[in-house]
C-alpha positions as CSV (number, residue, x, y, z in Angstrom):
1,X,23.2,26.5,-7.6
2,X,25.9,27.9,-5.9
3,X,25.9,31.0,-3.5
4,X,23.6,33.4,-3.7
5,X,23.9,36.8,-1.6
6,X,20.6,39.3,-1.2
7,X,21.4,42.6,-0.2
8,X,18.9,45.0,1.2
9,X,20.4,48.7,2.1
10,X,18.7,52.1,2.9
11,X,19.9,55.8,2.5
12,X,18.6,58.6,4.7
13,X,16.7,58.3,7.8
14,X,13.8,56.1,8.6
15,X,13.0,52.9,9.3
16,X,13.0,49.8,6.8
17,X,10.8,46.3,7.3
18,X,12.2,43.3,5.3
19,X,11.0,39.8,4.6
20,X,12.0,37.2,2.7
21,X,10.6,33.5,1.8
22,X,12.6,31.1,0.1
23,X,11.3,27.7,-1.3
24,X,12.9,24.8,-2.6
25,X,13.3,21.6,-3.6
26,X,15.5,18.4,-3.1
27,X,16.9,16.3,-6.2
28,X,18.4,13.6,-3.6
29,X,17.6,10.4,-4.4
30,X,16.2,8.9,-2.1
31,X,14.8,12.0,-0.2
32,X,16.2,11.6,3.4
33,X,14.7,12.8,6.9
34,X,14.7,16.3,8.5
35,X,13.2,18.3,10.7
36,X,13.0,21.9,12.9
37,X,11.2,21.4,16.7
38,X,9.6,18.6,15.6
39,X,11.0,15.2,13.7
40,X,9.3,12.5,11.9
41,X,9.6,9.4,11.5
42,X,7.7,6.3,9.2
43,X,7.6,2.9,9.2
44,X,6.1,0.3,7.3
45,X,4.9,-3.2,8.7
46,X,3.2,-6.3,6.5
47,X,0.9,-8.2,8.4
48,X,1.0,-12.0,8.6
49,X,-1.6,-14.2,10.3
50,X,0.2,-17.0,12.1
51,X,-2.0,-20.1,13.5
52,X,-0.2,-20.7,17.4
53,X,-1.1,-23.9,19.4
54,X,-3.0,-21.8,22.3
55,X,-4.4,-18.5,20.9
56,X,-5.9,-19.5,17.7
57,X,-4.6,-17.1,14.7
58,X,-2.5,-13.9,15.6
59,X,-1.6,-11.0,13.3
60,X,2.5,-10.8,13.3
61,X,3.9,-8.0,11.9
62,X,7.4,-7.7,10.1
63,X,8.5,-4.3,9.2
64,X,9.2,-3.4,5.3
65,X,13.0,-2.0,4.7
66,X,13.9,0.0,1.3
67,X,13.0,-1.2,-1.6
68,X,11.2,-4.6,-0.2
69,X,8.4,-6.5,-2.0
70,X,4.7,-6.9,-0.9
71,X,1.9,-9.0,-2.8
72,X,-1.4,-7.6,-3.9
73,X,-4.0,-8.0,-1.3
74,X,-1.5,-7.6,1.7
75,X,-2.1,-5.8,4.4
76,X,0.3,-3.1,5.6
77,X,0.2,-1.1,8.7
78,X,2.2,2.6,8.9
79,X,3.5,3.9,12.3
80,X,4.2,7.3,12.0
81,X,6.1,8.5,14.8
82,X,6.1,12.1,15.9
83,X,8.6,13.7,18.3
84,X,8.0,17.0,19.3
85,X,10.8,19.2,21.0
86,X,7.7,21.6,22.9
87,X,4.1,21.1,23.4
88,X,1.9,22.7,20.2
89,X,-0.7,23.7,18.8
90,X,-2.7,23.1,15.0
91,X,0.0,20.8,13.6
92,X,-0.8,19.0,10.5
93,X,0.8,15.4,9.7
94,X,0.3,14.8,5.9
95,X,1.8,11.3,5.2
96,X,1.8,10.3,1.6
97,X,1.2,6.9,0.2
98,X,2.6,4.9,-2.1
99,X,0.1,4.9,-5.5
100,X,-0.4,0.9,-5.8
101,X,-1.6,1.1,-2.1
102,X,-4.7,2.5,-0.5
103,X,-6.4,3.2,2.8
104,X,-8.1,0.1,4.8
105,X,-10.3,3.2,6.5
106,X,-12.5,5.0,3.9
107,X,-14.1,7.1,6.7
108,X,-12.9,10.2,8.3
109,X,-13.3,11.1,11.6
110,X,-11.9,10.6,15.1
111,X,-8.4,8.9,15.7
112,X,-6.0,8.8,17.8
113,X,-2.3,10.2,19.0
114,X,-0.2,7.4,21.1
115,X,1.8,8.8,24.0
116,X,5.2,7.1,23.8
117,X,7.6,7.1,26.9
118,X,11.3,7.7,26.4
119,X,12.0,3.8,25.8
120,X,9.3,4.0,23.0
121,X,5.7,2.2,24.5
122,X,2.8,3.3,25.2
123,X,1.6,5.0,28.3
124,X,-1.9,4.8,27.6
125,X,-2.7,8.5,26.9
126,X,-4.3,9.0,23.6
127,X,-4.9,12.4,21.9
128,X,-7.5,13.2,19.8
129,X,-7.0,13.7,16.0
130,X,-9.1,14.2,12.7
131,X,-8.2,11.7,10.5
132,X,-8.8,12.3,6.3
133,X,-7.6,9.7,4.1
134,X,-7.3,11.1,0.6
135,X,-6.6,10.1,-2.8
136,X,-2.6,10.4,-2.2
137,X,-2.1,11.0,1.6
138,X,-3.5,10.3,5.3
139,X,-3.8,13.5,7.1
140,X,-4.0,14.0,10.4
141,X,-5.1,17.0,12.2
142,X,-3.8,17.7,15.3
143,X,-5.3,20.2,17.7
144,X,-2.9,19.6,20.2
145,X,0.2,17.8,21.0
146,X,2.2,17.8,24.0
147,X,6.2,17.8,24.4
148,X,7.0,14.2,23.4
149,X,6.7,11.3,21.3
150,X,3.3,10.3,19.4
151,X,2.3,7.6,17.2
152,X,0.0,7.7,14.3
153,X,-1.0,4.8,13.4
154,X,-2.7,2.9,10.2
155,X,-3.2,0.5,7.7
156,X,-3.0,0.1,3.9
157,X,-3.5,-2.4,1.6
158,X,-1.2,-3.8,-1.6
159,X,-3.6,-3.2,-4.9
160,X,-2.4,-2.6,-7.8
161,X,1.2,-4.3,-8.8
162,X,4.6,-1.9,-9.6
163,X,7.3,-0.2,-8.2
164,X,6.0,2.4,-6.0
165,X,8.0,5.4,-4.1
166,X,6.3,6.7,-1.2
167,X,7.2,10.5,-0.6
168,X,8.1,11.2,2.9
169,X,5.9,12.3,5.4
170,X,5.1,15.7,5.8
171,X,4.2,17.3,9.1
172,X,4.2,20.9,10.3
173,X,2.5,24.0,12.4
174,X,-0.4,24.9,10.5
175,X,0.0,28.9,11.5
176,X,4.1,28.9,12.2
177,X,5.7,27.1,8.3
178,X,9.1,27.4,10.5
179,X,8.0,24.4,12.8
180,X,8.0,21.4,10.6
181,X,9.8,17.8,9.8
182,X,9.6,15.2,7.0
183,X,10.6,11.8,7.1
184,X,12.5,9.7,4.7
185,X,11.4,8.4,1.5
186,X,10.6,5.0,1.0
187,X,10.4,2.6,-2.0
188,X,8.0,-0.3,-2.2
189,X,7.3,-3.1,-5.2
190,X,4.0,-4.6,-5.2
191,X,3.7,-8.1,-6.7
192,X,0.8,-10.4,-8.4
């Protein structure tokens, strides 16, 4: 706590090279959003089938605020929306789940990036992404993004009943630590 001052000097003649790496960590409660190039930001959304007169059932979706309650067995679907300042290269996207949820998608493999115009929808370009879904996050690797926004995209389910924090998202340049975001944190309560 408090300031703290690093001084590096040299005496006589020569040249002198000089990193440094600093690493911390946040006692905020909740943890709130930041970011450097690129910015990150998560949502969450519970599904709801509705019957309608003409189209049979449809899936509705109503987005979860802080701290809002979900039953076991519901379905939730996570946006996670990228915006990058430049177009890059090997970025990683490492969004962590709450623990009383898991991943619809036990397979990894091939998904998908959503190109988002200014106003936020789609323009139909997708981007290819490898897609893990672990034990406590999704990740998403990334390959290539272009200057814009992206959205990840998907879907959990409510299992096992509590009150659950989800840390934030994590994303960042695999080979460049400088280029990196996180979003905010989120709290969720499952219910019986």
């Amino acid at each position: 706590d408090g300031d703290n001052k690093v001084s590096v000097t040299i005496k006589g003649k020569g040249a002198m090279y000089v990193a440094a790496h600093a690493k911390y960590f946040t006692l905020e409660e909740p943890i709130t959003k930041a970011g450097n190039e690129i910015f990150v930001t998560r949502k969450y959304y519970k599904q709801s089938v509705k019957e309608t007169l003409m189209k049979g059932y449809t899936n509705d979706w109503a987005e979860l605020k802080e701290g809002d309650s979900v039953k076991s067995g519901d379905r939730i679907r996570v946006d996670v929306l990228l915006e990058a300042k430049n177009n890059y290269e090997y970025l990683i996207a490492e969004d962590y789940k709450p623990a009383g949820l898991e991943a619809v998608s036990l397979v990894s493999g091939g998904g998908e990036a959503i190109k988002l115009d200014h106003e936020g929808k789609e323009t139909g370009e997708r981007t290819y992404v490898y897609q893990e879904f672990r034990d406590q996050k999704a990740a998403f690797f990334i390959s290539s993004l272009k200057q814009g926004k992206h959205l990840l995209r998907y879907e959990l389910r409510a299992e096992i009943p509590g009150a659950f924090h989800a840390m934030p998202d994590q994303t960042h340049a695999m080979y460049v630590p400088e280029i990196r975001a996180n979003s905010d944190e989120m709290r969720i309560t499952v219910t019986d």
